[in-house]
C-alpha positions in Angstrom: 170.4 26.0 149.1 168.6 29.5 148.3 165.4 30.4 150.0 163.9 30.3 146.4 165.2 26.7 146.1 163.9 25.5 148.9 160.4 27.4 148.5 160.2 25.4 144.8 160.1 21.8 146.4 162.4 18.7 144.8 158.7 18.3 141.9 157.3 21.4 140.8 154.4 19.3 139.0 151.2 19.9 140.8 149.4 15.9 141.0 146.1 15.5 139.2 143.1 13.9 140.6 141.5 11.3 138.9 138.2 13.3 138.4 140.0 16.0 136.9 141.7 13.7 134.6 138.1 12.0 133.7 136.6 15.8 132.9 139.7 17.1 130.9 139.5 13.2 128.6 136.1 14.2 128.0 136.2 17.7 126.9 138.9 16.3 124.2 137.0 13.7 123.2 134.0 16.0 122.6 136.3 18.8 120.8 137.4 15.9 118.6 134.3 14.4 117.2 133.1 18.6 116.7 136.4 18.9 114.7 135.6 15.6 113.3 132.3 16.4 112.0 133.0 20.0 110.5 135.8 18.5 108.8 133.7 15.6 107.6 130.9 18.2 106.6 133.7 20.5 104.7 134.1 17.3 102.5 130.7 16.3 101.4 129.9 19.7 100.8 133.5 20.4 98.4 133.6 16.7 97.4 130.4 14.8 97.2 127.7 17.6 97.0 129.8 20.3 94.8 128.5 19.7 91.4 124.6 20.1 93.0 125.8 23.3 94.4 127.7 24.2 91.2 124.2 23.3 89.6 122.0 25.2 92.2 124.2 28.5 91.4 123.6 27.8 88.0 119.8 27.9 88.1 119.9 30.9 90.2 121.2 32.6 87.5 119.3 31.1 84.8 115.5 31.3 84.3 113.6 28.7 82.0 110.8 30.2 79.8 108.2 28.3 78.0 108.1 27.8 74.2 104.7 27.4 73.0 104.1 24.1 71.2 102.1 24.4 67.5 98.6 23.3 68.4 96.7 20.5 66.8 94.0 20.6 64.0 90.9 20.0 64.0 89.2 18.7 60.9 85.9 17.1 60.1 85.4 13.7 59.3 86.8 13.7 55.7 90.0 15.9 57.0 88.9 19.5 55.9 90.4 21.8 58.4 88.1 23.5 60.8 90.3 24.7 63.1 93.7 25.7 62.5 96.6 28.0 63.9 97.8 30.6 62.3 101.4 33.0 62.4 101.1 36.5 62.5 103.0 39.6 64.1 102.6 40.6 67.7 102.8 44.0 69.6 105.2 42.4 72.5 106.7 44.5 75.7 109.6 42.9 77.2 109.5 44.2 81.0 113.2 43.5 81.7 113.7 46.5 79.1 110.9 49.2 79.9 111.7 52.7 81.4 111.5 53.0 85.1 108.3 53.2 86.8 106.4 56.3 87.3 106.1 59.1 84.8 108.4 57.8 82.2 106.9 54.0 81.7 103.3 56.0 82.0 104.2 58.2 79.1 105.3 54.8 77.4 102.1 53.4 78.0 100.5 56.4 76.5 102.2 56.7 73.3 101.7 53.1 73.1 98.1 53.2 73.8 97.7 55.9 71.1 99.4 53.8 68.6 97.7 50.8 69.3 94.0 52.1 70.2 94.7 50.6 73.7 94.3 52.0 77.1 97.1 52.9 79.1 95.2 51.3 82.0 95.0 48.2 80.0 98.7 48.2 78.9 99.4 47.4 82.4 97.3 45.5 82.9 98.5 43.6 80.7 102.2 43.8 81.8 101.4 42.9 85.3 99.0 39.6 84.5 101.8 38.5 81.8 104.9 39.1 84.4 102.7 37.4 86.7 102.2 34.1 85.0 105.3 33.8 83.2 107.7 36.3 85.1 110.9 36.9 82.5 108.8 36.7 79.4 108.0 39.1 76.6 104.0 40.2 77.1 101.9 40.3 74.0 100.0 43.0 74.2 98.1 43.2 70.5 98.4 40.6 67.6 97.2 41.6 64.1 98.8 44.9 64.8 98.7 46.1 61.1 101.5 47.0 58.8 100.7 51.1 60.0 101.3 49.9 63.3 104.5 47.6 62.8 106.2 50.5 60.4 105.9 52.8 63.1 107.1 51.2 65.5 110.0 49.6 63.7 111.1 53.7 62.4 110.9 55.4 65.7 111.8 52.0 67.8 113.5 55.0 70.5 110.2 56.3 71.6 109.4 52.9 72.5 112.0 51.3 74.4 110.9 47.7 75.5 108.7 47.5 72.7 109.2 44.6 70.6 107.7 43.0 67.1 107.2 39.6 67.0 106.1 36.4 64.9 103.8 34.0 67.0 100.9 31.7 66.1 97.4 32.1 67.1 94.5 30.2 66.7 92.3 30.3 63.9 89.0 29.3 63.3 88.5 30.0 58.9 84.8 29.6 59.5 84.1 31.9 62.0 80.6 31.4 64.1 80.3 28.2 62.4 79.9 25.5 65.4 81.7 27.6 67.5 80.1 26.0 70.6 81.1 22.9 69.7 84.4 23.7 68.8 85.0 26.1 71.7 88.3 28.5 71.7 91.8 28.7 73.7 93.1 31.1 76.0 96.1 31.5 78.6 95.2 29.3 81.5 94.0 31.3 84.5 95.6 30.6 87.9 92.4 28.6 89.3 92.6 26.3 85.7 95.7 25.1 87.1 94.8 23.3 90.0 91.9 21.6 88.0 92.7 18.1 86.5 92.1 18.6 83.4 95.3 21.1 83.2 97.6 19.4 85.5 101.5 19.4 84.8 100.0 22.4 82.7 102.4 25.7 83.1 101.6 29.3 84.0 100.9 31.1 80.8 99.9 27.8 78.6 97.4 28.8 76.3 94.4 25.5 76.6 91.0 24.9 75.2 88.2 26.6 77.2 85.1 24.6 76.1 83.6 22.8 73.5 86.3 20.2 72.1 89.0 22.4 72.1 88.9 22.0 76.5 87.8 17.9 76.3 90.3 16.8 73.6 93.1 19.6 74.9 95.4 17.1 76.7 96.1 16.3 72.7 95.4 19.0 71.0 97.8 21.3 73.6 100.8 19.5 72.4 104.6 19.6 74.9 105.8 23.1 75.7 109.3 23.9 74.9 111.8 25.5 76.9 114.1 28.6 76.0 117.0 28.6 79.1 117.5 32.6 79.8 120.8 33.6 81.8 120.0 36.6 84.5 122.6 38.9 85.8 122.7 39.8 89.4 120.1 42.4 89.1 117.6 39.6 87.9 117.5 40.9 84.1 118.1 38.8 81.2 121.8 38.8 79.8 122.9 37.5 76.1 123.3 33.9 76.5 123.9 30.5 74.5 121.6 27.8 76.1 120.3 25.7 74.1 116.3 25.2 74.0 114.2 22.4 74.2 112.2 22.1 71.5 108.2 22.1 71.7 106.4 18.9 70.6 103.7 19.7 68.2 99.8 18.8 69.4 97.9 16.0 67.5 95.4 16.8 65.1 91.7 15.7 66.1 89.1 14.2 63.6 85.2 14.9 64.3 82.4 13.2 63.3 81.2 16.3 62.2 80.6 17.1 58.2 81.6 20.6 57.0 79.2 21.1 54.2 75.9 19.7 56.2 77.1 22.0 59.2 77.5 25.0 57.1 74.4 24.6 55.3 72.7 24.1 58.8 73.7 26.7 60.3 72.6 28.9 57.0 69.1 27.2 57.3 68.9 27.6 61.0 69.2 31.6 60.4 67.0 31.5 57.6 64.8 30.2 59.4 64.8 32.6 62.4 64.6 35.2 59.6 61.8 34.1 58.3 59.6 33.8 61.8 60.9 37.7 62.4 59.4 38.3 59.0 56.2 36.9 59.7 55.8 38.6 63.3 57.2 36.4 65.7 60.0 37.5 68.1 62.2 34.3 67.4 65.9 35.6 68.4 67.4 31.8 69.5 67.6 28.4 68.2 69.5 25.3 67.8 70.1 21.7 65.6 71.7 18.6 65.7 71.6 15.9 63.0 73.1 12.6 64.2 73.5 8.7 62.7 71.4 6.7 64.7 73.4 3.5 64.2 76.2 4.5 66.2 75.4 8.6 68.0 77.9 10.0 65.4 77.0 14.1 65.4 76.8 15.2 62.0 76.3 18.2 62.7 75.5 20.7 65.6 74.8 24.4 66.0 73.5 27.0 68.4 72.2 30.1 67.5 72.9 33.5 68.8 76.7 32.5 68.1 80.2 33.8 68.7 83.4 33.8 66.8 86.3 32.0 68.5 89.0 34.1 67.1 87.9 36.7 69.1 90.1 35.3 71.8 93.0 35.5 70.1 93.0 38.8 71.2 92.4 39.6 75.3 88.6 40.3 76.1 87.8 43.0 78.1 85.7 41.7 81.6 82.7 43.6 79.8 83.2 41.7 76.1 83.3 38.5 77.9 80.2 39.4 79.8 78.2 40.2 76.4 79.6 36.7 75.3 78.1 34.7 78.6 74.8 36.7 79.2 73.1 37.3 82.2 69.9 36.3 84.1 67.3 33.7 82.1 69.1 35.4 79.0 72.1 32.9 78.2 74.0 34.6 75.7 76.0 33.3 72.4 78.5 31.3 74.5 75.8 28.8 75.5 75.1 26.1 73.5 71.6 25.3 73.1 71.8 22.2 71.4 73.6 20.8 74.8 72.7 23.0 77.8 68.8 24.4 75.9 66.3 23.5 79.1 63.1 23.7 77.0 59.8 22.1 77.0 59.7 19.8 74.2 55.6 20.4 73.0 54.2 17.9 70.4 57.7 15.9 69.8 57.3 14.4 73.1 54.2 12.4 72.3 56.0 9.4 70.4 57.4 8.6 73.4 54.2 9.2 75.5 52.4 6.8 72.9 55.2 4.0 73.4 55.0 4.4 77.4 51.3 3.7 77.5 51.5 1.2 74.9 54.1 -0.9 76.4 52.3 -0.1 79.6 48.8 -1.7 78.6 47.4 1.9 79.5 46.1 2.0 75.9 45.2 -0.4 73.1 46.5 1.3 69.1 43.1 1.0 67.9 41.3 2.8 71.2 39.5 5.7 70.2 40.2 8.8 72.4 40.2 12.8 72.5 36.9 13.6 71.1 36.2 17.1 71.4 38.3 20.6 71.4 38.4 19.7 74.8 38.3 17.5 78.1 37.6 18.6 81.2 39.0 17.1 84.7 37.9 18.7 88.1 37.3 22.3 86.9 40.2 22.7 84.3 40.0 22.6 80.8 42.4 20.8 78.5 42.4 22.1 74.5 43.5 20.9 71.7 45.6 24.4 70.1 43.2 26.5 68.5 40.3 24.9 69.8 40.6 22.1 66.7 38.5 18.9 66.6 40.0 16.1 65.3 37.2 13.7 66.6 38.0 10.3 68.9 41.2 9.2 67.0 43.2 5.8 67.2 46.8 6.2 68.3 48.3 6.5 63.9 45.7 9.3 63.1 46.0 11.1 66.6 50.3 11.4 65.8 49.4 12.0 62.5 47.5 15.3 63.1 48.9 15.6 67.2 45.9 15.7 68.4 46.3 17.0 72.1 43.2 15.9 73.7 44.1 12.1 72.4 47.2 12.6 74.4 45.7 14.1 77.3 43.3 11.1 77.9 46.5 9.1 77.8 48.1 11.2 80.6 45.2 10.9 82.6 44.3 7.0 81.5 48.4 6.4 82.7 48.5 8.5 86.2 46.5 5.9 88.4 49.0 3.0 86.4 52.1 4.4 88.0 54.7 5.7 85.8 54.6 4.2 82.5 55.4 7.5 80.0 58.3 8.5 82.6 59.9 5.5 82.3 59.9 5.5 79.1 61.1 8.8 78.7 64.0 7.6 80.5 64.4 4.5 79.0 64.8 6.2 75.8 67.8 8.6 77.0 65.4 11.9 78.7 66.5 13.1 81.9 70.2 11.9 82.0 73.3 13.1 80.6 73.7 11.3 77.1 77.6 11.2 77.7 78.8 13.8 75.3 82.4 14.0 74.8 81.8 18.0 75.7 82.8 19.5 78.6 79.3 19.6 80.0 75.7 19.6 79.2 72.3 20.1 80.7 71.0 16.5 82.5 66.7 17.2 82.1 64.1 16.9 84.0 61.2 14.5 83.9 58.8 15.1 86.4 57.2 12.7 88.6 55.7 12.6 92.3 58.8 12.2 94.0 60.4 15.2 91.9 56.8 17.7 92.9 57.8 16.7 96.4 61.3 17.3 96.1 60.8 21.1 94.7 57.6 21.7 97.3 60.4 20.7 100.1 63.1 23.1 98.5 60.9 26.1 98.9 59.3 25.1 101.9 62.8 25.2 103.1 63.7 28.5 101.4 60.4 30.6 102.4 61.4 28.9 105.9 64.7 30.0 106.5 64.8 33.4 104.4 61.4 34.6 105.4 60.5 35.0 102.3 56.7 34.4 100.5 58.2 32.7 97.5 61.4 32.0 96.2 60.2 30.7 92.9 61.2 27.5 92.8 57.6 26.2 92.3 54.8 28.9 91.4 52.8 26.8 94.3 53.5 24.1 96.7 51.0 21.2 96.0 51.2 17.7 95.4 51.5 15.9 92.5 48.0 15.7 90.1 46.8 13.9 87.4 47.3 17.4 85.5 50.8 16.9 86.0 50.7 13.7 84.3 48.5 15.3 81.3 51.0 17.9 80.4 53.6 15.6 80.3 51.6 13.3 77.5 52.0 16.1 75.8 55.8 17.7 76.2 54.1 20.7 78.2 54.5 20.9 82.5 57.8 20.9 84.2 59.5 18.5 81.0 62.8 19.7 80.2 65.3 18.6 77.8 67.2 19.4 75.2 67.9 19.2 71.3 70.5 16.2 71.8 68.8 14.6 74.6 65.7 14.1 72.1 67.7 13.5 69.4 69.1 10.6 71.6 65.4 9.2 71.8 63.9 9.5 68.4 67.8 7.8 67.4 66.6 4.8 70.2 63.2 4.4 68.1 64.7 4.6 64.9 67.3 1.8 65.4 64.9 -0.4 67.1 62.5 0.2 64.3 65.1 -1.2 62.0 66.4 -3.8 64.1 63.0 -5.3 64.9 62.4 -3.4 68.0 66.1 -4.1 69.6 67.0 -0.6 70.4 70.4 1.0 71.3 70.5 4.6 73.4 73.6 5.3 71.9 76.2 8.1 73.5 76.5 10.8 70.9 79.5 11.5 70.2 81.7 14.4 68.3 85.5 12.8 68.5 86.3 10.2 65.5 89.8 9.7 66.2 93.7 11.6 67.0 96.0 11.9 64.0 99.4 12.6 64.1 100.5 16.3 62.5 101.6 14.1 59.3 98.4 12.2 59.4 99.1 8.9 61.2 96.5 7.5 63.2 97.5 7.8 66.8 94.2 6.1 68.7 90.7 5.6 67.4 87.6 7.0 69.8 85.2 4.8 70.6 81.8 5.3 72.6 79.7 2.6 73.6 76.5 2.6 73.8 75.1 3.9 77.0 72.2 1.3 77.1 70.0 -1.6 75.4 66.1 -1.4 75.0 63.9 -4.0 73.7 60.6 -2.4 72.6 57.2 -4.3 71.4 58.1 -4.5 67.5 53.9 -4.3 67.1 53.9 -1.0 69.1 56.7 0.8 67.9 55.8 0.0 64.0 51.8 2.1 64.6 54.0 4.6 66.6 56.7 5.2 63.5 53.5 5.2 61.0 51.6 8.0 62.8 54.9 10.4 62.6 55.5 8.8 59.1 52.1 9.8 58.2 52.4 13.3 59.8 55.2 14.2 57.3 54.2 12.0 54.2 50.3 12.0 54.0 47.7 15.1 53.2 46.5 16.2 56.9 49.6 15.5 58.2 51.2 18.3 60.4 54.4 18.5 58.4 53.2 16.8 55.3 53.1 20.3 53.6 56.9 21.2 54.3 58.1 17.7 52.7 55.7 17.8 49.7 57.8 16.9 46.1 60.0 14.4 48.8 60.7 11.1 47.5 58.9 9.4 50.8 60.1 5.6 48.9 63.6 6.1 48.8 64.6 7.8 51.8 61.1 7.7 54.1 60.9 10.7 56.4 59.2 10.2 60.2 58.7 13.4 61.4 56.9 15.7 64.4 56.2 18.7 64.8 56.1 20.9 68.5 54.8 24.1 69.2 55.8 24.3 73.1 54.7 26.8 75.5 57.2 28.8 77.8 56.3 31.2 80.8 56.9 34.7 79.6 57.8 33.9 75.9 56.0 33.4 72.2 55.3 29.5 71.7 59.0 27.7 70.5 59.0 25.6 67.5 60.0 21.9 67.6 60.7 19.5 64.8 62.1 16.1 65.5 62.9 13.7 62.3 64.0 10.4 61.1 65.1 10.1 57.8 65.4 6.3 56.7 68.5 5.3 54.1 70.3 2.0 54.1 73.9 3.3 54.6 73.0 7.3 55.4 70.1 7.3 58.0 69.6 10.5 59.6 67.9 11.9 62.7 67.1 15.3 63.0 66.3 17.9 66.0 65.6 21.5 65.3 64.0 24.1 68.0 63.4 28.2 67.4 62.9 29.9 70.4 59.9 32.1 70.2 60.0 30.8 67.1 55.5 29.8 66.3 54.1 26.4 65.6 56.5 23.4 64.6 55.6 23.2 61.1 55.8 26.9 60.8 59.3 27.2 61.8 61.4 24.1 62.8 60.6 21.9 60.3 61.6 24.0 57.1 65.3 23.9 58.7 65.0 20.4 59.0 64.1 19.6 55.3 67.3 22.0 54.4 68.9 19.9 56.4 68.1 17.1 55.0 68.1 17.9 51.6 71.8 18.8 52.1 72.2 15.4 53.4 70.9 13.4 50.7 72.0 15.7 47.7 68.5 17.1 47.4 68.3 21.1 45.9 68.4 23.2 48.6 65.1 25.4 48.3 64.0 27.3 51.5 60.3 25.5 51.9 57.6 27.6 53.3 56.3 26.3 56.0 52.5 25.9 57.3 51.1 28.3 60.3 48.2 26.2 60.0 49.2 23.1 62.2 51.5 22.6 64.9 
C-alpha cells in the first residue's frame, strides 16, 4: 500500500454533526419557500393580473378628454325661451402643436394677438389656465371671432401653427340685461368650485352656472359630460387614433314661474322710471321690482337695476371687467341683485305692518285718534310728519290713507313699554329671515330690537377694545335701546332693513289672509316651476311649501287693507293720483307709498301693492334708490306693472311730488 493510500483512510467522507445537518435543512427550506414565492408572484403577475397591467399600459398611453354636454333651456312659464345655447366658431390653440417656447411661440402669440385684438400676455394666459384644467385639450381663446378673422386664419394657416378653428356652443341669453340677476350666467369652473358641493363629481374645465338659477338648478341644467379617448405617443403628445367616444347627455330644460312679457315690460318701466326722477333732479342711478302671486309665492317677475348682460361671459373677463361687474365699497355694482340682497330702509310701506302689530297687540284701538300736530316731541327730540304737514289726530284708515307719520310715531312710542308687538309682527309676516328663495343667496334683514342695540353696542365695544380704535362704525354711538328706536321703526325709518322680496313676502301674507278671512300663509317665493326633458317631457315638478301659517284678527286686518285701499283709490290718498282712470271694482288696488331716508343719499322711493283678481291676484314691490317720495317715483313703475298684468294700455303715469 502507497504512502498516498494509506494517508486517504479506508472512508474519505468527512461525518456530519447533527447541528450542521439541522442549519444546512434550514437554509434549503428557506431558499425553497423564496423560490417558491417569486415563482408564485411571476404567475399572478403573467396570469391572473396581466390584462390589469395590459390595461394600466393602456391608459398610460391614452388620455381621456371631456366632451361638453349641450346645456339645458330655460324658458318662462308658458315655454318661451329665455336662455338658450348657441353654436358659433372659436379661435382654439391646441398646445401639443405650438412652436417651442421662447422667441418663436412669443412671436406666435403676437401675430395672434394682432389678429385677434388680444394681448400676447393674455394669450398665455390663456394657454396656461386652459392646459392647466384640462391638460391635452384645445384652448379657446376667442369665440365670435368674425369671418375677417376665420378667412385669415384659414389662408395663411402656416403663420399660425397650433392655431385651430372650431365649432362649439356657448350660452346665450336673446334678451340681454333682461333678469340677468335672476338668471345668472355660466363659466369654466374654477379650481376652489370644485371642492364645493354643489359641483361635486364636477370635472376640471366644466363650464357651470355661477349665480342666479343658472348656479341653483345647474346639477340639471349642466347635463353628462362626454368623453373623447386621445392616444399619446411616448413624448406625451397626441397621435391619430380610433377610440371611440362617449357621448354627452344633454341637460334638462328648466321652466320658471317667471312671465316674459310682464318682465320685459318691467324692466322697461323700472328704467323709465329712474329716467324720469333724473329728469326731475333727483340723483336716482339704482332700483329694483318684483311682482309675485300671493296664493302660492310664484315670482312673476323680478329685476334689478344697474344690470349686466350674461353673454358677456361667454367670452373670458378680464380681473378688471369682472371688477366693474361686482363693485366695490357701499357701491354694489350690476352683479348684485337688489330685489334679493337690497338692504334698505323700507319708509312708509312699513306702517301696515306696524298698524297690525299694535292692533293685534291691544297697543291701539282702529278708531283712537292720534298724531295731532306737524309734530310730537319726546325728551328733547322732535318727530315730523315730512314737510312739516298736519293731518290732524287721525284714526288708524285715514292715518294709512294719507301716512301720516306722527300717527305712527305715537304708536311706536304707545308699543315700546308693551314689549315687542310691531317686531313680532314684522317677523311673523316674513321680515328679518330668509324667505327661502330657490337663489343661491339672498340678504336675511334686520329688525331691531333691544337685544339686537346690545348686540351691535358689544361688537364695537369689542372692536374699539381690541384695535384701539375711537369707532369702528358699527353703531354711530353705543347706547341702549330707546323708545326712539321703537318710533322709527313704526315708521320703516332706524336700523329696519329689508328688501324688495322680503316685503313682498309680507304684503303677499296680508293679502291672502285678507281673502281667506284672516288665515294667512308666508309663502316661500319661488322662481323654479318644473324640469323638462330637451323634447319636452316633464321630468319632476318643483314644489315649495309654505314657510309658515298666520292667523290674523279678520276685524283688524280688514281697517288695515281699507286705509292702503283708500291711499290708492280715494282723493287725498297718497297714490290715489298715479291710479286715477283704474277700474278700483274689478281688480281693487291696496297700495303704499315710502319715501325712506338713507345716511349719505337723496330719500329712496318705495311702493308696495296688492292688486285683487279672482284667478290673477298680484302683489307688487318697487324701490328707486335716490329715487324722491313714493308716489313720485315707485308707484308709476308699479301701475306699468300692473297694467301689463291685467291687459291695461301701457301709459307712463306721472306721478305726484306732492305726497309721500
Amino acid at each position: 500500500m502507497s504512502a498516498i493510500e494509506r494517508g486517504r483512510g479506508g472512508d474519505p467522507r468527512i461525518p456530519v454533526s447533527p447541528q450542521l445537518a439541522l442549519r444546512v435543512a434550514i437554509i434549503g427550506g428557506v431558499a425553497m419557500v423564496i423560490f417558491g414565492l417569486i415563482f408564485f408572484r411571476l404567475w399572478y403577475l403573467q396570469v391572473l393580473s396581466g390584462e390589469q397591467y395590459v390595461q394600466q399600459a393602456n391608459a398610460n398611453r391614452v388620455r381621456d378628454l371631456p366632451i361638453p354636454a349641450p346645456r339645458g333651456q330655460i324658458l318662462d312659464r308658458e315655454g318661451r325661451a329665455i336662455v338658450t345655447s348657441r353654436t358659433t366658431n372659436a379661435v382654439q390653440i391646441v398646445p401639443s402643436a405650438l412652436p417651442p417656447a421662447g422667441a418663436p411661440r412669443l412671436a406666435l402669440y403676437r401675430r395672434l394677438g394682432h389678429l385677434l385684438e388680444l394681448s400676447p400676455g393674455r394669450i398665455q394666459a390663456l394657454v396656461i389656465r386652459g392646459r392647466t384644467a384640462v391638460p391635452y385639450a384645445p384652448v379657446t381663446i376667442k369665440t365670435d371671432a368674425g369671418p375677417g378673422v376665420l378667412t385669415v386664419l384659414g389662408e395663411r394657416q402656416n403663420e399660425f401653427p397650433g392655431v385651430v378653428q372650431q365649432p362649439v356652443s356657448i350660452r346665450a341669453y336673446p334678451y340681454g340685461e333682461m333678469a340677468a340677476q335672476a338668471l345668472g350666467y355660466v363659466s369654466q369652473v374654477s379650481e376652489p368650485e370644485l371642492k364645493l358641493r354643489a359641483f361635486h363629481g364636477v370635472q376640471a374645465g366644466t363650464v357651470v352656472g355661477q349665480e342666479g338659477l343658472e348656479f341653483y338648478y345647474d346639477r340639471y341644467l349642466r347635463g353628462r359630460t362626454g368623453v373623447q379617448r386621445v392616444e399619446v405617443n411616448a413624448a406625451d403628445y397626441p397621435v391619430p387614433s380610433r377610440l371611440a367616444p362617449t357621448a354627452p347627455l344633454a341637460g334638462h330644460s328648466l321652466k320658471v314661474t317667471l312671465d316674459l312679457g310682464l318682465q320685459k315690460e318691467s324692466e322697461k318701466a323700472l328704467l323709465q322710471g329712474i329716467e324720469n326722477a333724473r329728469a326731475g333732479g333727483k340723483p336716482a342711478d339704482a332700483g329694483a321690482f318684483v311682482a309675485m302671486d300671493p296664493r302660492n309665492g310664484q315670482v312673476l317677475a323680478m329685476g334689478s337695476s344697474p344690470g349686466f348682460n350674461p353673454n358677456k361671459f361667454a367670452k373670458p373677463l378680464t380681473e378688471t371687467q369682472y371688477k366693474q361687474l361686482l363693485g366695490s365699497g357701499s357701491a354694489s355694482g350690476p352683479l348684485t341683485d337688489r330685489a334679493v340682497n337690497g338692504a334698505y330702509p323700507t319708509g312708509s310701506t312699513f306702517k301696515p305692518i306696524a298698524a297690525m302689530g299694535a292692533l293685534e297687540a291691544g297697543v291701539i284701538t282702529p278708531n283712537q285718534a292720534l298724531g295731532a300736530g306737524a309734530c310730537i316731541t319726546v325728551s328733547t327730540q322732535q318727530f315730523c310728519n315730512a314737510g312739516h304737514a298736519e293731518f290732524g289726530a287721525v284714526s288708524l284708515v285715514q292715518a294709512l290713507k294719507v301716512s301720516s307719520d306722527t300717527y305712527f310715531f305715537e304708536v311706536g312710542k304707545l308699543a315700546n313699554p308693551r314689549g315687542e308687538a310691531i317686531q313680532d309682527m314684522a317677523r311673523k309676516l316674513g321680515i328679518g329671515r330668509s324667505t327661502g328663495i330657490d337663489l343661491p343667496s339672498e340678504f336675511d334683514g334686520v329688525v331691531p330690537d333691544r337685544a339686537w342695540i346690545a348686540k351691535q353696542d358689544a361688537l364695537e365695544e369689542r372692536c374699539r377694545r381690541l384695535k384701539h380704535r375711537a369707532s369702528c362704525g358699527i353703531v354711530a354711538e353705543i347706547r341702549p335701546w330707546s323708545v326712539g328706536d321703537n318710533m322709527h321703526l313704526a315708521v320703516g325709518q332706524g336700523d329696519l332693513l329689508t328688501d324688495p322680496l322680503q316685503m313682498a313676502v309680507a304684503y303677499s301674507t296680508l293679502a291672502n289672509a285678507y281673502e281667506r278671512g284672516g288665515d294667512g300663509t308666508v309663502v316661500t317665493p319661488h322662481l323654479g316651476m318644473e324640469i323638462d326633458e330637451t323634447k319636452g317631457g316633464l321630468v319632476q315638478s318643483l314644489s315649495f311649501p309654505a314657510r309658515s301659517h298666520v292667523r290674523l284678527n279678520y276685524s283688524d286686518l280688514s281697517l288695515v287693507m281699507e286705509g292702503i285701499h283708500q291711499a290708492a283709490s280715494l282723493t287725498g290718498g297718497t297714490s290715489a293720483d298715479v291710479w286715477k282712470g283704474w277700474d278700483q271694482a274689478l281688480h281693487p288696488v291696496y297700495g303704499k307709498t315710502g319715501t325712506a331716508q338713507r345716511a349719505g343719499h337723496e330719500d329712496q322711493s318705495w311702493y308696495m301693492a296688492y292688486i285683487g283678481d279672482p284667478t290673477r291676484p298680484i302683489v307688487i314691490a318697487v324701490t328707486v334708490e335716490q329715487g324722491g317720495f313714493g308716489a313720485e317715483t315707485a308707484a308709476p313703475i308699479a301701475r306699468l306693472m300692473a297694467s301689463k298684468w291685467f291687459g291695461k294700455p301701457l301709459k307712463f303715469v306721472v306721478g305726484s311730488s306732492k305726497t309721500l
